[in-house]
C-alpha positions as CSV (number, residue, x, y, z in Angstrom):
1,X,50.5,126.8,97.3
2,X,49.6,124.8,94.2
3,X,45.7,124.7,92.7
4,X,44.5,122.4,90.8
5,X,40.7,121.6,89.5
6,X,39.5,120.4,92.7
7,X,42.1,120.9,95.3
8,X,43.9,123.5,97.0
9,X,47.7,122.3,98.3
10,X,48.8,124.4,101.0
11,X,50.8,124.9,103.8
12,X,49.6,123.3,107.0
13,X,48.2,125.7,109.6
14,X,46.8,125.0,113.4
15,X,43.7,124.7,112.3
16,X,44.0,121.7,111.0
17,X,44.2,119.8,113.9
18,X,40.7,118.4,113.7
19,X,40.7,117.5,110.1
20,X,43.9,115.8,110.4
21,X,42.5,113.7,113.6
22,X,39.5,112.9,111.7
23,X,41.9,110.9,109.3
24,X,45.1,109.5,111.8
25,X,42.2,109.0,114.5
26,X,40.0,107.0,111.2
27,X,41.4,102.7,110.8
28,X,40.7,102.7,107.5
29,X,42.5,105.5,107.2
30,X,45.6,104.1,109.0
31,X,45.6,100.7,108.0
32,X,48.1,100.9,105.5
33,X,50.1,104.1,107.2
34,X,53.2,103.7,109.2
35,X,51.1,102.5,112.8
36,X,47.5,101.6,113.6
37,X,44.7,104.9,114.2
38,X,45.9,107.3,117.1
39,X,42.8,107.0,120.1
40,X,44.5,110.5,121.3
41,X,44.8,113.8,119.4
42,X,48.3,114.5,121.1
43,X,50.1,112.9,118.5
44,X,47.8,114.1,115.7
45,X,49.3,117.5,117.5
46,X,52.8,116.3,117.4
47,X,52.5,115.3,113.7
48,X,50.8,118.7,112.8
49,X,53.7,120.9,115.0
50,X,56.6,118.7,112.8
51,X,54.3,119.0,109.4
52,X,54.6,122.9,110.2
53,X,58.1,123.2,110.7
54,X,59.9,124.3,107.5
55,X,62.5,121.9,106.3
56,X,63.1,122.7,102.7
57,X,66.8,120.8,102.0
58,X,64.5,117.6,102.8
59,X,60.2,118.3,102.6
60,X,57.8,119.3,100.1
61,X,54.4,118.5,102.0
62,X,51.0,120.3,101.4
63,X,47.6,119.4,102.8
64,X,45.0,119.0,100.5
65,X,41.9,121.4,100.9
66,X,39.0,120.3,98.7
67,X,35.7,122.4,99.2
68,X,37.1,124.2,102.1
69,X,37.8,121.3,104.5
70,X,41.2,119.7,104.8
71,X,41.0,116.2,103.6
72,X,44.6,114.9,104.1
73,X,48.0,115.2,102.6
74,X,50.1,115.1,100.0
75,X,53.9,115.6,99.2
76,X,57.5,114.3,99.8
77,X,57.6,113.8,103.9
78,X,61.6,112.4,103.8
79,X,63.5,113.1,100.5
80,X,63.3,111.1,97.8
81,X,60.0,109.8,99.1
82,X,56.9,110.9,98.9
83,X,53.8,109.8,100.2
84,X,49.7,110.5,100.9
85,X,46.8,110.2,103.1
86,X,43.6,111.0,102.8
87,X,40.7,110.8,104.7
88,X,38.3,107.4,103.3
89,X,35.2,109.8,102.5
90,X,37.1,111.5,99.6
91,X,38.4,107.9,98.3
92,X,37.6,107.0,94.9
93,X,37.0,110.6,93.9
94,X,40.3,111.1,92.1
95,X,41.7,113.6,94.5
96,X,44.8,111.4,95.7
97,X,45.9,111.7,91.9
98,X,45.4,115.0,91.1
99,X,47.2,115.9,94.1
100,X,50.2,113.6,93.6
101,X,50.0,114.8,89.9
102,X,50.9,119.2,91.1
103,X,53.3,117.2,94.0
104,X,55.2,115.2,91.2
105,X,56.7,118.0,89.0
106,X,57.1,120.3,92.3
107,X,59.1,117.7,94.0
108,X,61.2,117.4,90.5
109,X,61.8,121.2,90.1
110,X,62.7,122.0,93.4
111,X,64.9,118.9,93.8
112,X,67.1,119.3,91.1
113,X,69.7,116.4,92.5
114,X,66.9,114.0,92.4
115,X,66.7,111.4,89.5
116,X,63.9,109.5,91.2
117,X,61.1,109.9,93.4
118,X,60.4,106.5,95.8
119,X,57.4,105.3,97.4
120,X,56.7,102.3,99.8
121,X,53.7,100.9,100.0
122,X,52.5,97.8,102.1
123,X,52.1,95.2,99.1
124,X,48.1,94.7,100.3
125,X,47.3,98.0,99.5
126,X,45.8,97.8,96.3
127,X,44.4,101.2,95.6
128,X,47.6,102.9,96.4
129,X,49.5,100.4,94.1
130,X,47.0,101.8,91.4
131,X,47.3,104.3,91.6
132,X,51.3,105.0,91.9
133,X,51.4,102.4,88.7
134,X,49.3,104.8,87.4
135,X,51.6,108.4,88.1
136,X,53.8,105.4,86.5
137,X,55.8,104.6,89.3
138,X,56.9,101.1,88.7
139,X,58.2,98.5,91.6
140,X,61.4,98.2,92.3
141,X,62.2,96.0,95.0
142,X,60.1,94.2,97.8
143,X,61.4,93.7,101.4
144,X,59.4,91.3,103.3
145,X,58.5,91.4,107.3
146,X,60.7,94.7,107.2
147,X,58.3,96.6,109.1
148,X,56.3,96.3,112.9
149,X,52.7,97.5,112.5
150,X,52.5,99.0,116.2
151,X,53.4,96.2,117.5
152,X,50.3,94.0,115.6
153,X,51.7,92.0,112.8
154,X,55.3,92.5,110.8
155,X,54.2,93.7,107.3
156,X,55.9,93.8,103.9
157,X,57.2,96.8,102.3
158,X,57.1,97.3,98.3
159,X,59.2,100.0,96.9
160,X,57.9,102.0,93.7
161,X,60.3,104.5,92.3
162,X,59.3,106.9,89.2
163,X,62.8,108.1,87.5
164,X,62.9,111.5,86.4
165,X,62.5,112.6,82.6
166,X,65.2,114.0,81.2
167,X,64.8,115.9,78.1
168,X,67.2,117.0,75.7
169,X,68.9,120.2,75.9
């Protein structure tokens, strides 16, 4: 568990399930995720059961609590990428930074092997572009029509990668 001004990071737990469809279930939400807003909670469910499941040589995921309510989540989901989501009410507010700001040195510690964190974003999405440029991720490469949007459109993908900082010994 990680707290940080606003936002409590934490495990996720069942109870969740109705937060977490409020966001996958939300196309604003989804528009730049990895497929278009679920109309079912089933795989909201499946998501959750997986996002539970322990996998520590690869994960270091945390929902992000803010005023008692899950709002979405934040963390590495695949090693050495990490990723977010939150729910578009909470947009603008900061929150998706300050999470990704606790997430960032956490991923680093734990992952000692790592010498860079990754994170692809569809080029369009402007707001997540800011704000990785801001954690001062930088692009890195750019793969065009590499990725099927649920079967709607075939969608860019722009890699950001922030290197890890060394210090002296």
């Amino acid at each position: 568990m990680i707290r940080t001004a606003r936002l409590t990071l934490r495990p996720a737990r069942p109870d969740d399930l109705d937060d977490l469809h409020a966001i996958f279930s939300n196309p604003s939400a989804m528009r730049y995720w990895d497929r278009p807003a679920y109309d079912e909670i089933e795989p909201t469910q499946r998501f959750l059961d997986w996002f539970m499941t322990p996998d520590p040589y690869r994960r270091e995921e945390y929902m992000l609590e803010y005023q008692g309510r899950c709002i979405g989540k934040a963390g590495m989901w695949r090693k050495p990428e990490v990723g977010y989501i939150l729910h578009p009410d909470f947009w603008g507010m900061g929150l998706a930074r300050e999470a990704m700001q606790a997430v960032i040195p956490r991923c680093f510690d734990r992952f000692a092997d790592l010498d860079a964190l990754s994170a692809e974003v569809d080029p369009r999405n402007a707001g997540s572009i800011g704000l990785l440029t801001r954690l001062g991720f930088t692009r890195t490469a750019l793969r065009e029509k590499d990725f099927d949007y649920g079967g709607i459109e075939w969608c860019d993908t722009a890699v950001y990668t922030l290197p890890r900082v060394r210090t002296a010994p």
